[in-house]
N, C-alpha and C positions, 0 to 999 in steps of 0.2 A: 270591219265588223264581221265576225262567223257567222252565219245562219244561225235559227234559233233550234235549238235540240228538238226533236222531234216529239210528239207524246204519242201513248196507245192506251188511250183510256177508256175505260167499256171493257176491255179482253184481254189486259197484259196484268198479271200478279207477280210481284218482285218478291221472292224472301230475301230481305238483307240482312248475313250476320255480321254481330257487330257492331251495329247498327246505332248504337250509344258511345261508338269512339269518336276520337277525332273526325278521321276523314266519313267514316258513316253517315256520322248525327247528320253533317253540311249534306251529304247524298240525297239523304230522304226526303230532306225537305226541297231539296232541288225534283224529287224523282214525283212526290205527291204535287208539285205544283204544275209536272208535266202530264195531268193526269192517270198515273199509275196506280196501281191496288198496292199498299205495301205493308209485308208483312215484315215488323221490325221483331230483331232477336238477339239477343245478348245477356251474356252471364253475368254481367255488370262487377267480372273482376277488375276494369280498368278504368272503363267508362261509367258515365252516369245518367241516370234516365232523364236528368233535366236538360239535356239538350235534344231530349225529342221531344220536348215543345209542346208536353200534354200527350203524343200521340201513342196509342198503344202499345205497347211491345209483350215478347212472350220472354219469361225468363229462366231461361236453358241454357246447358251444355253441350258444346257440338259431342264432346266425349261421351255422353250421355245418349247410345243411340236411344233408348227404347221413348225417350223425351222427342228426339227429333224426327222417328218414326212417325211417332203422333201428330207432329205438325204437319207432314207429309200426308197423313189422312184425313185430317182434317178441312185442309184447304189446297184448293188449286193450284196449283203452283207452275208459272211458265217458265222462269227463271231465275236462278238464283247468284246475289252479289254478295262476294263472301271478303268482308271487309275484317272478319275474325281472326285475330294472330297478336302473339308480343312481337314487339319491335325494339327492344332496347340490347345494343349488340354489347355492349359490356353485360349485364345478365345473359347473355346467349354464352358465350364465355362462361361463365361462372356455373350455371345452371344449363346445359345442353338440354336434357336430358326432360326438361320444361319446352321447348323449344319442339323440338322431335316432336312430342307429344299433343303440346298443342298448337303447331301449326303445321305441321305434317300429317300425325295420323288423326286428327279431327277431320282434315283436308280428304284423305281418303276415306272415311267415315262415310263422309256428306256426300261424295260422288256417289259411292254405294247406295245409297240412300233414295239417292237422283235418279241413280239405273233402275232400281226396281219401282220406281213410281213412272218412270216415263220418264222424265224430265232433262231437256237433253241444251239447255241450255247455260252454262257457266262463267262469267265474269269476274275474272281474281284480279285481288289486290296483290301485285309482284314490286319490286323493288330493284334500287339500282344496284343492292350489294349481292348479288347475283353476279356482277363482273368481275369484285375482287378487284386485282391491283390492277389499274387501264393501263391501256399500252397505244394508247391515240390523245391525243389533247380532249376532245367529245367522243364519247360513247352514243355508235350506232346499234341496232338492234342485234347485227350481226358480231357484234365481240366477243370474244372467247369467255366462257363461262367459266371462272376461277375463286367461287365465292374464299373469304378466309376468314369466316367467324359464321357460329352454326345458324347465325339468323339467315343471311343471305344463302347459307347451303341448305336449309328448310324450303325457302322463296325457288330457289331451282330445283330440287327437289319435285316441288307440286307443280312445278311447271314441267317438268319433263313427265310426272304420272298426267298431268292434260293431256302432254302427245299420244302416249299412250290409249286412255280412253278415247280419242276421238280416232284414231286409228283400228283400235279393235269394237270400240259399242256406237262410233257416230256420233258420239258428245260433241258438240260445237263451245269456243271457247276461245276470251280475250284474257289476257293477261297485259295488263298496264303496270307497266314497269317505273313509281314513283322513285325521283328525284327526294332533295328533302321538303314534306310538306311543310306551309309556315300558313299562318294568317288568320284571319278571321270572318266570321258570317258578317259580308259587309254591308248590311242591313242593322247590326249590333242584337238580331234576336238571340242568339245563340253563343250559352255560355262557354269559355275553356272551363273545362271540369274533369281534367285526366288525371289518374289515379297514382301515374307512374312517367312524367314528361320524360323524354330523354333527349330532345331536340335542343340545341342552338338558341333559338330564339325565344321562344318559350323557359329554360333554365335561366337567362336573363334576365325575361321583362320581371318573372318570379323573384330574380335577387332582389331588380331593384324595385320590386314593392316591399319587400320583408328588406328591405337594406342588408340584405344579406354577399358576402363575397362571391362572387364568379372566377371558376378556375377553366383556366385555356389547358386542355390536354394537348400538349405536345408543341414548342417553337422553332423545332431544330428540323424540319419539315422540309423539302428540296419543293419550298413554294416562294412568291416572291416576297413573304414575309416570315416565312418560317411556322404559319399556321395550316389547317385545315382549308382548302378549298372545297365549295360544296355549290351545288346551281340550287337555288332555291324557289319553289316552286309555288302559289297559292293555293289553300285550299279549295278555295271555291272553284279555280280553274281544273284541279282533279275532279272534283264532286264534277262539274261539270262534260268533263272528259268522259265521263263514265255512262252518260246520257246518251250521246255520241257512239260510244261503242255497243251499246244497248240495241243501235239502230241495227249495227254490222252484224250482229247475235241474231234480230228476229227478220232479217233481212232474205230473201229468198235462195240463197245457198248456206250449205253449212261449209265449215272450217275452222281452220285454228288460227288466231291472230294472237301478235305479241309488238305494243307501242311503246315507247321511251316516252316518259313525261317529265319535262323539264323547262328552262326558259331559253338554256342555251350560254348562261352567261355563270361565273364564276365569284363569289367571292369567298376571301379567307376569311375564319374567326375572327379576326383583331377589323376588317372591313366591317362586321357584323356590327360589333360590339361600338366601331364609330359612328354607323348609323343609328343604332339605337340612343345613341349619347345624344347624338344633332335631331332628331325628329321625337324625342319626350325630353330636350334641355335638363338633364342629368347627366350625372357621374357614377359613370360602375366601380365599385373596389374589384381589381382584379387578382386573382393569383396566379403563377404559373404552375404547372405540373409536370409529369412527365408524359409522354406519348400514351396513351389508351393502346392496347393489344386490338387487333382487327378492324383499326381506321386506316383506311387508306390514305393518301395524302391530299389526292383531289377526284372530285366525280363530278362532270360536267356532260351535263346532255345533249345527242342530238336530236331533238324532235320533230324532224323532217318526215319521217313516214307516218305520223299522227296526223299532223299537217296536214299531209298531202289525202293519204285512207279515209281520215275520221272527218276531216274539213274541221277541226279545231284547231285554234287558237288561245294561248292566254292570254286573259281582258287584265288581269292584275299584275303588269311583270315586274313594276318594282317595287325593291327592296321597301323603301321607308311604306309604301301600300301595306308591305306584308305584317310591317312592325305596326304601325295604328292599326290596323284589323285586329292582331293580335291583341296589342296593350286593351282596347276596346274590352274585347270577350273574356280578358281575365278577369277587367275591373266590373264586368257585368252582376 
């Protein structure tokens, strides 16, 4: 068992943007039950407010300084968890130029923003497609940074303007580098209610509540099935990672840190698609397709220096976990 996350309540106020996505929504409520001030924020282009669970939020655009100005004056703000960004690498593709915009120069926005209020704290949502094609079985933190689709080249991007800022104004800053998220709030409060899924397991459990086909992009794949390898990872174990890192952020040194979050373990599309068959007793219609432009073929993590820095752990590592968590929150 990990230790339990630390709280700072009385004195620590969170802005989280984003706050209404995915991995968000599971944050806040992990972050308010550690005692935190949390100020939730999102444009609710993708997410939805019903997975914050009643609790406030403000509804802005990071693009939109003279909005986000305002919130910076209005409240105190010690540090900020910026969970705001599209993630869908086939529209990154298609639409760059959306991508750029808002999850880069939002990204630099909100620093700016940070500098002139004081606030010198940052916690980003990074990603594993920041490596681009691996060239080791597991991806350590130190692997050569070769994103090849504009999502992952945005994700390093705002990680290399981190170094930066904390090199030239003292901004201290984690970047947790997500594997692919899956699961669900394993309590069942909290709805799936994404606007725009682009995951795996989620485009699944989707078909098979609409009885709708599932198409595998790409079988010709140099994997031991011809599909997609991918480590997949719980949401609650990120939201929780982030608690963790929260600690290293208001901790008595400043710096820059950067964790791989992952299980460590691998499976293909076609392993997905069997779990999900054996743990909800259904039948997917499958299609096959051609390979997707900017998926690599496998991304497998190591998260030994999480481990070891954060003192985390994931409580959720298996798959059929990730799939009932899931099916749970869609059917919520």
């Amino acid at each position: 068992m990990q230790p339990a996350p630390p709280s700072f309540p009385h004195t620590c106020t969170l802005l989280v943007t984003g706050a209404a996505g995915f991995i968000g929504s599971h944050f806040v409520k992990l972050a308010l039950t550690a005692g935190y001030r949390v100020l939730c924020l999102d444009n609710l282009s993708r997410g939805s407010s019903e997975t914050l669970l009643g609790h406030p939020y403000i509804l802005a655009d990071l693009l939109h300084s003279v909005s986000i100005e305002a919130v910076f004056q209005e409240y105190p703000i010690d540090a900020v968890v910026h969970f705001a960004a599209f993630t869908d690498v086939g529209e990154s593709l298609a639409c760059p130029d959306l991508y750029y915009q808002n999850n880069f120069l939002s990204t630099f926005s909100l620093l700016e923003t940070m500098r002139r209020h004081g606030v010198d704290k940052f916690l980003f949502s990074s990603s594993a497609a920041i490596f681009g094609l691996p060239k080791t079985p597991t991806l350590r933190e130190e692997h050569p940074k070769n994103p090849i689709n504009p999502y992952g080249t945005t994700k390093w991007m705002c990680e290399q303007l981190l170094q930066d800022y904390y090199r030239s104004y003292h901004m201290s800053s984690c970047s947790l580098r997500y594997f692919n998220a899956a699961g669900g709030d394993p309590s069942g409060q909290i709805p799936y209610r994404q606007r725009r899924p682009s995951n795996l397991i989620p485009l699944a459990l989707l078909a098979t509540k609409q009885r709708l086909p599932l198409t595998i992009f790409g079988i010709d794949y140099p994997t031991k099935d011809g599909t997609c390898i991918r480590d997949y990872i719980h949401v609650e174990d990120l939201a929780t990672a982030h608690l963790f890192a929260l600690q290293k952020l208001f901790g008595s040194e400043k710096g820059i840190w950067a964790y791989n979050l992952g299980n460590g373990a691998g499976y293909s599309v076609r392993e997905v698609i069997r779990t999900i068959e054996e743990t909800l007793h259904t039948k997917l219609l499958i299609q096959e397709g051609a390979r997707r432009e900017g998926d690599p073929p496998q991304l497998i993590a190591d998260a030994s220096l999480a481990k070891k820095e954060l003192l985390w752990s994931p409580q959720y590592p298996h798959l059929e976990q990730m799939v009932s968590h899931a099916w749970q929150a869609i059917h919520h």
